[in-house]
MARVEXPA-351203 format. One record per atom (N, C-alpha, C): residue in three letters; x, y, z. Coordinates in steps of 0.001 Angstrom, whole numbers, plus 500000, padded with zeros to 6 digits. Last residue first. Example, Ala and Ser with C-alpha at 12.3 -4.5 7.8 and 13.67 -1.06 7.14 Angstrom:
REM residues 2
SER512850497750507080/SER513670498940507140/SER512900500030507870/ALA513190494310507800/ALA512300495500507800/ALA513200496700507800/
//
This chain:
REM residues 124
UNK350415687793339044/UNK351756687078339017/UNK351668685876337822/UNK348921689131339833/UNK348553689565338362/UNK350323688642338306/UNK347107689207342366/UNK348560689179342395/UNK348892690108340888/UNK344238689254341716/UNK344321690261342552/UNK346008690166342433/UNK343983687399340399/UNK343467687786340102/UNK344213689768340756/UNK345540684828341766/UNK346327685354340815/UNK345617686728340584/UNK343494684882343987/UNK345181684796344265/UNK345236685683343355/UNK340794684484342458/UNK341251685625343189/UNK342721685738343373/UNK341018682433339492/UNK341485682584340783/UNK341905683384341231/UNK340302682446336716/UNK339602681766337757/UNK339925682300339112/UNK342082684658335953/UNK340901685013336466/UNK339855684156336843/UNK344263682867335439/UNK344082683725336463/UNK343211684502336874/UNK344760681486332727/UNK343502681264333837/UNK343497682035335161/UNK346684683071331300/UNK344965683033330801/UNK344348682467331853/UNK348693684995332844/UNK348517683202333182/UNK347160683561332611/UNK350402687581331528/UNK349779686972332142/UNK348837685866331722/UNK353844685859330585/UNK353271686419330047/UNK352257686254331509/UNK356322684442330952/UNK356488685853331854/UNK354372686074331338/UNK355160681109331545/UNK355883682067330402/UNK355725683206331567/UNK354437678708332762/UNK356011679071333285/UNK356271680411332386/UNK352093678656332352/UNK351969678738333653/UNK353918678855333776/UNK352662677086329978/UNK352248678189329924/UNK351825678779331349/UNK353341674044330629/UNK354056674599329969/UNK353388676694330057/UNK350638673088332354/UNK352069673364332683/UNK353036674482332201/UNK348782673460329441/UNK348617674172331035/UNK349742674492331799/UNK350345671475327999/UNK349478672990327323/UNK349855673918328635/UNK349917668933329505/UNK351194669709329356/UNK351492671047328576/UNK347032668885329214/UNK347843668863330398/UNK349091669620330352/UNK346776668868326656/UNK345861670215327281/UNK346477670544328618/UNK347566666461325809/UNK348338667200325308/UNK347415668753325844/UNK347361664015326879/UNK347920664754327736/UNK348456666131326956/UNK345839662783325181/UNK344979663131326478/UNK346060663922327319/UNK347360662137322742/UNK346843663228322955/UNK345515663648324304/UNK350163661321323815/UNK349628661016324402/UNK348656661966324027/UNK353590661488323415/UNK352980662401323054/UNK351629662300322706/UNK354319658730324290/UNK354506658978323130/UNK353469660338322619/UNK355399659218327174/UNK353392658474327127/UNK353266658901325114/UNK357388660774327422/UNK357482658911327372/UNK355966658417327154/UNK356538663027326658/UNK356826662446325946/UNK357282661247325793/UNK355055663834329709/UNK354502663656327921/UNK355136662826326868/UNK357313663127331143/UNK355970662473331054/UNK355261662239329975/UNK358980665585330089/UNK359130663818330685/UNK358055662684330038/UNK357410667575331119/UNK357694667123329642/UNK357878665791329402/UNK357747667227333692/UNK356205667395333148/UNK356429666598331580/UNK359697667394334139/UNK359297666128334836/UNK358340666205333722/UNK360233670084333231/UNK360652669288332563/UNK360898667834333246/UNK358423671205335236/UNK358309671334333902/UNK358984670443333353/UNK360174670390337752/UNK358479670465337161/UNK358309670311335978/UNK362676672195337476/UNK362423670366337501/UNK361526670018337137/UNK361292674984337735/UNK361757674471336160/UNK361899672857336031/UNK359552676212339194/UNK360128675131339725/UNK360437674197338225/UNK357467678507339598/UNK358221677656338530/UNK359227677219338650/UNK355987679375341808/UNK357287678794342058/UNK358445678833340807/UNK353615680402340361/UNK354107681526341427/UNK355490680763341929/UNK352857678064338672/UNK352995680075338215/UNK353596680901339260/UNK352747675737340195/UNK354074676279339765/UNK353733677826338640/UNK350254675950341534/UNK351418676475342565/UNK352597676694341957/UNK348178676011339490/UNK348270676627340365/UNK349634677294340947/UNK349749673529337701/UNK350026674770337112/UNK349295676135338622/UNK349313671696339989/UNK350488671826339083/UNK350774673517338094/UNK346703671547340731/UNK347575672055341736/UNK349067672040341096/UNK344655670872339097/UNK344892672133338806/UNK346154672253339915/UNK343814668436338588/UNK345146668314338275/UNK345037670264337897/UNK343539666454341972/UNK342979667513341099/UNK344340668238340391/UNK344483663284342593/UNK343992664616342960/UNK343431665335341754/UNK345672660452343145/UNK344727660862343059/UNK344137662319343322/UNK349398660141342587/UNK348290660432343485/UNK346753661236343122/UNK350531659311340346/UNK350688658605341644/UNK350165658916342936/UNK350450660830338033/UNK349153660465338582/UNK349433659508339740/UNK353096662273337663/UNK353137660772336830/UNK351439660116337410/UNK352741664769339370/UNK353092664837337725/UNK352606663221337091/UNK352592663995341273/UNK351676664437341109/UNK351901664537339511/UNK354893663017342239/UNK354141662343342297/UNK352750662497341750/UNK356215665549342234/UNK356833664526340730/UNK355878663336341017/UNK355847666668344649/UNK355024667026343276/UNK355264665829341823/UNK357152664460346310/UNK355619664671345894/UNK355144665654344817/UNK359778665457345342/UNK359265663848345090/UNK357446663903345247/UNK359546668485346145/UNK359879667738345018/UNK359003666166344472/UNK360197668974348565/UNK358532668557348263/UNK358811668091346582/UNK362812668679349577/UNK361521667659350354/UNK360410667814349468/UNK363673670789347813/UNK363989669512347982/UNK363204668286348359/UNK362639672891348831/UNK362348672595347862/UNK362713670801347515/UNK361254672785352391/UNK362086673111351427/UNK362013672097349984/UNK358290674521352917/UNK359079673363353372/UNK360143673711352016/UNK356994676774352526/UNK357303676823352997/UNK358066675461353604/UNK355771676809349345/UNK356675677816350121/UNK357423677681351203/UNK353989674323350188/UNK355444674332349333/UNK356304675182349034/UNK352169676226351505/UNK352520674578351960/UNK354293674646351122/UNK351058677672350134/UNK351866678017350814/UNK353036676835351945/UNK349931675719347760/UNK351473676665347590/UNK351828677420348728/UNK348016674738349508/UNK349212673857348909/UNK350492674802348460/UNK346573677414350465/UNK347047676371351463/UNK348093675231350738/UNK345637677740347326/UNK346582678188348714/UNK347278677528349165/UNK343902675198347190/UNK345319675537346509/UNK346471676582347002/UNK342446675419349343/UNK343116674344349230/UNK344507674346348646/UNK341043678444348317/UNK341513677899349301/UNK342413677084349908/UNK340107676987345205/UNK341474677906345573/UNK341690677874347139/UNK337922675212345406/UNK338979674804345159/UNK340239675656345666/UNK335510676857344742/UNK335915676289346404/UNK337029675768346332/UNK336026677659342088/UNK336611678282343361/UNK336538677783344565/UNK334549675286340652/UNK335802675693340367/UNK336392676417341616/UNK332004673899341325/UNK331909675259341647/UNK333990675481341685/UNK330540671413340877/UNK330886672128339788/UNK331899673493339720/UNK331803668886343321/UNK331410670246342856/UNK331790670874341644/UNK332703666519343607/UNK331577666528344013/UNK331313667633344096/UNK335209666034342258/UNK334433664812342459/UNK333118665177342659/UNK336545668235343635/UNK337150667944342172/UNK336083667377341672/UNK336738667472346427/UNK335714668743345733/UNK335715668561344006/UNK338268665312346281/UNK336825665067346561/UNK336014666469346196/UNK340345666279345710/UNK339983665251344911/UNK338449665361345569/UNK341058668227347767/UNK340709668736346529/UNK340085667655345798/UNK341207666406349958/UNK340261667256349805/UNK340369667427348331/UNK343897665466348882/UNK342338663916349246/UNK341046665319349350/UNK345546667221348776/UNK345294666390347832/UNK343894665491348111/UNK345616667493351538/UNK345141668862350858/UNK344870668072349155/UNK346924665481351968/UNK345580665747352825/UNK344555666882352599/UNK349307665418351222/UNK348125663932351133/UNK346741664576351581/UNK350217667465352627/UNK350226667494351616/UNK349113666596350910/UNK350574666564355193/UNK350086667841355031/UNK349520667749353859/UNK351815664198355085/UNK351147664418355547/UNK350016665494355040/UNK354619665234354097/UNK353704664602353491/UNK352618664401353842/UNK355310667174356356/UNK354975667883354721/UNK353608666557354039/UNK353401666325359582/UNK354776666603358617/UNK354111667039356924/UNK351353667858361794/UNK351397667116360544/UNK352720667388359835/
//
């Protein structure tokens, strides 16, 4: 499987657990598997799909933005992110979204990291 590939495919799962479980952690697995995914192709190539993920051009689960950028922060991100917010005229459905982003880039520790063993056990 190439990146996009890879990627579309870890996105179509999570959307469907997203869809058809209450259970928040079957999720991390996936999310793994996406940040090691984007560890390991280069930054460049995965770019345009996360910026796909930023503007909803792909149906997923919108924890894989602040998931994989606490351990990348991939500063383009963020300020795609901002982007967004503020061409959608500061949009208050996006204002918990870009909450999440934005605080997933501070040094501080990530308040949701105790959803997720990764972080739980990293303390990244």
């Amino acid at each position: 499987m190439n990146l996009k590939e890879e990627f579309l495919d870890i996105c179509t799962k999570l959307k469907h657990l997203d869809e058809n479980s209450d259970d928040h952690t079957e999720q991390e697995p996936l999310l793994v598997r996406m940040l090691e995914l984007l560890k390991r192709e280069s930054k460049e190539n995965s770019l345009p799909l996360i910026y796909d993920l930023v503007w909803s051009r792909i149906d997923t689960s919108e924890e894989i933005i602040p998931f994989c950028m606490r351990e990348l922060k991939w500063e383009e991100v963020r300020l795609e992110a901002q982007k967004r917010f503020e061409e959608s005229g500061s949009h208050p459905r996006l204002m918990n979204w870009i909450s999440d982003i934005n605080h997933v880039y501070t040094d501080e520790v990530w308040e949701d990291a105790d959803f997720y063993e990764y972080y739980r056990d990293n303390k990244v």
